[in-house]
N, C-alpha and C positions, 0 to 999 in steps of 0.2 A: 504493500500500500504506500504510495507516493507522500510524504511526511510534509510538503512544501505547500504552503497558505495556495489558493486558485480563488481570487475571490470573482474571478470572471469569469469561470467555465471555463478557458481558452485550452487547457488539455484535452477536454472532449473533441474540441474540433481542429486540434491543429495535428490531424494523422496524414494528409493525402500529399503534402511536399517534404519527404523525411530528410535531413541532414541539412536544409538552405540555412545558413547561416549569414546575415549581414552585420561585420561586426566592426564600429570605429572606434578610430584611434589618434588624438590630438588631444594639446596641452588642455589643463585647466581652463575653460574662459574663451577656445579657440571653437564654441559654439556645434561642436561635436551632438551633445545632446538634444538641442533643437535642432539640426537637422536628420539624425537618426528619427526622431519622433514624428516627422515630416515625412520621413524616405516610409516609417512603418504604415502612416494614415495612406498615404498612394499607393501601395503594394496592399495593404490590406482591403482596398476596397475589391481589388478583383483574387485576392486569395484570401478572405477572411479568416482562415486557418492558423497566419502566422503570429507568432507570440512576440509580444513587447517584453522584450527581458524584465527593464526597470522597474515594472507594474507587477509583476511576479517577485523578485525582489526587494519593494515595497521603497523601492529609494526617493519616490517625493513625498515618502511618510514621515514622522519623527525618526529622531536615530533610535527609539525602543523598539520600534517595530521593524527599521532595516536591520536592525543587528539580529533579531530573533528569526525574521524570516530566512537570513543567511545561516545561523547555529543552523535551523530545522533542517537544511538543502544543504548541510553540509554534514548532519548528523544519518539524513536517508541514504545518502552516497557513500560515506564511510562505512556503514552497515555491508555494501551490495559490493563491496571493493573497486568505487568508481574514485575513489580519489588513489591518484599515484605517491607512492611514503619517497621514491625517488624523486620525483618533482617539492614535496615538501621538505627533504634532507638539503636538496640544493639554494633554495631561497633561506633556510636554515645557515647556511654556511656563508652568506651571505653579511657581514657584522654591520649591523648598523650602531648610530650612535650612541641607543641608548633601549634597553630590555623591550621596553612597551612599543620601539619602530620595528623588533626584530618580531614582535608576535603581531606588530598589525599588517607586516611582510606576509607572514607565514597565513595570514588569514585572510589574507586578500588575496594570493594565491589558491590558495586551498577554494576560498568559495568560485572563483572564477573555472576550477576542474572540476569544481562536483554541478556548477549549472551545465558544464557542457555531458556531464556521466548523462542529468537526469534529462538535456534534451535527448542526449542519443537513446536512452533507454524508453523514453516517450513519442521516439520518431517524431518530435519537434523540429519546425524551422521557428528561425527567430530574426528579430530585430536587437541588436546590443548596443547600446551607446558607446560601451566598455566594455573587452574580455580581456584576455590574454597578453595582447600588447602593452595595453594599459594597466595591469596589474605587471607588469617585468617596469614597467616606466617607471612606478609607483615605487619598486624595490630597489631598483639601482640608484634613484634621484639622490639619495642620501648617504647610498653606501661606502663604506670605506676602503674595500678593498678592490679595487679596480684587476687586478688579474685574476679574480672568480666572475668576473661580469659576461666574460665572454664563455664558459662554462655554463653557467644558468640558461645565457642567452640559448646556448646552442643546443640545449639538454631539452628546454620547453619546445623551440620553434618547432624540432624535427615531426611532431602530434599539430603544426598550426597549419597546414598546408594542405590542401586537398581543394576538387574541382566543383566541394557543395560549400567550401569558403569563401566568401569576397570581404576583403577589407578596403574602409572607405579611411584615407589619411585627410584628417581634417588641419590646411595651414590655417596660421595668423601669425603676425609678426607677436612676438612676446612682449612688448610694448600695447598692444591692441586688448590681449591675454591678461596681463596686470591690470588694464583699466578696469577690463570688462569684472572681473575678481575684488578689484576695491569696491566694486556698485554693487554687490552680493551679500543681501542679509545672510541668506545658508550660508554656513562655512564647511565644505564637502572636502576640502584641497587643503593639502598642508604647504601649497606656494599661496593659500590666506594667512597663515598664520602671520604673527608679529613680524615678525624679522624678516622673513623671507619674502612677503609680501611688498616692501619697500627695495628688497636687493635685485638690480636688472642683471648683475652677474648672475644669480640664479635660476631668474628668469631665461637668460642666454644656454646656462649648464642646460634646463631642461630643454630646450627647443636643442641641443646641438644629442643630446641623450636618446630625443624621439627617432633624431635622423637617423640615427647609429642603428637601434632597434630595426626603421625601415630598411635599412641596406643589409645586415643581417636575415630580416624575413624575405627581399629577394634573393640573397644568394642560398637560402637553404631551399626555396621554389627551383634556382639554378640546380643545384645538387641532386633533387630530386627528379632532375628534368619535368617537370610540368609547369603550364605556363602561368608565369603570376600572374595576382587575379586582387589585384589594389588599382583603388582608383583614388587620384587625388581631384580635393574642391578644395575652391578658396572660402575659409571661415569669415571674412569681411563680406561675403556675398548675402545679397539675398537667398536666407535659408528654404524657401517653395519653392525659390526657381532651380536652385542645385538638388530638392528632395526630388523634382520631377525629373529631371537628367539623370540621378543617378539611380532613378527608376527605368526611366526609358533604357539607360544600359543595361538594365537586370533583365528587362522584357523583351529584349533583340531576341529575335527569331521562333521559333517553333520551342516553349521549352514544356517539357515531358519531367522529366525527375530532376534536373539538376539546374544551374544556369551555365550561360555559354560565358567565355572567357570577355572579359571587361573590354573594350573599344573605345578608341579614342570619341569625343562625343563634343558639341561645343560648348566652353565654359568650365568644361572638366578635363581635366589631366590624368593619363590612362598612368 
């Protein structure tokens, strides 16, 4: 029995597109999340099947109820041996500055493997604001040792890759990213905090951190020989006109169970 809150029904009906995944990936602030929420409403209108991550993970809820809905999705997964103890040994090994960044590493990892256990084991497609890239972002931003970074990197990405994936890289300049982050009563982002917030070196570390990450998940697409499957928007854009293009990519041609490889498109950067 599936332990994860459904306050919408959306597992009864999301069986008929099994593995689609749309999952992005940009800084704090670089408007990632409203355009995901964007890209889900125009895809759902002719698939109503597919699932909005956020809304199953309860994250425009209070933090009581995002952190219990993640224990729960992370306690039904642990049970069914959908979380990897290898993937959790390596963000583990990872030192960060200080006990409580090194267990909100390991838990922000850990919940980003058990939502992908429980889509697969639900034959879910979904919309993600956030997975996988974004939890690796989230764990190097602070870390201190830089020659495990590319061990982690390369330990998760080899599980990120496949032709029912597409990832959407959301830019903005990190200047644009800090604004947009001092206008925010939620505080979600540890580049809100005090200090970090005011530091544009910081700001800079993460945007040059994302980049890393993206050239990492193309060459392990290269290694794999299959063809990457990221499409880049500008996060300063209007977010309906980029949800609809980077729809219209996902709906090029005849699709049956999967989508076709990402296309150049206008406005968007394949």
């Amino acid at each position: 029995m599936n332990q994860l809150a459904d306050p919408d029904g959306v597992f009864a009906a999301a069986r008929s597109r099994p593995d689609l995944c749309v999952e992005f990936f940009g800084l704090p602030g670089s408007g990632k999340t409203t355009i995901a929420r964007e890209v889900y409403a125009v895809l759902a209108r002719r698939s109503p099947e597919l699932v909005f991550a956020p809304r199953l993970l309860r994250d425009e809820s209070g933090a009581a109820k995002r952190v219990t809905a993640k224990l729960r999705l992370i306690a039904a997964e642990a049970g069914r041996r959908g979380i990897s103890l290898n993937h959790l040994r390596s963000t583990l090994a990872i030192r960060q500055p200080r006990l409580r960044d090194s267990l909100r590493a390991a838990f922000t990892v850990t919940t980003v493997m058990s939502l992908y256990g429980n889509l697969r084991r639900h034959h879910l497609g979904a919309v993600l604001d956030q997975g996988l890239l974004q939890a690796l972002w989230s764990v190097l931003l602070f870390a201190k040792d830089d020659d495990k970074d590319s061990t982690l990197i390369a330990g998760l990405l080899k599980d990120a890759v496949g032709s029912q994936r597409v990832y959407v890289a959301v830019e903005a300049s990190p200047d644009l990213c800090a604004e947009r982050l001092a206008s925010r009563k939620s505080k979600h982002s540890r580049l809100q905090d005090s200090e970090a917030a005011t530091d544009r070196e910081m700001f800079l570390k993460a945007e040059l951190l994302r980049q890393k990450i993206l050239g990492d998940l193309r060459a392990t697409y290269r290694k794999q020989g299959v063809p990457s499957l990221i499409i880049t928007v500008d996060g300063s854009a209007d977010p309906v006109i980029s949800a609809k293009q980077i729809a219209d990519a996902l709906w090029q041609g005849e699709l049956v169970a999967g989508l076709p490889p990402a296309t150049a498109i206008p406005g968007v950067k394949p």
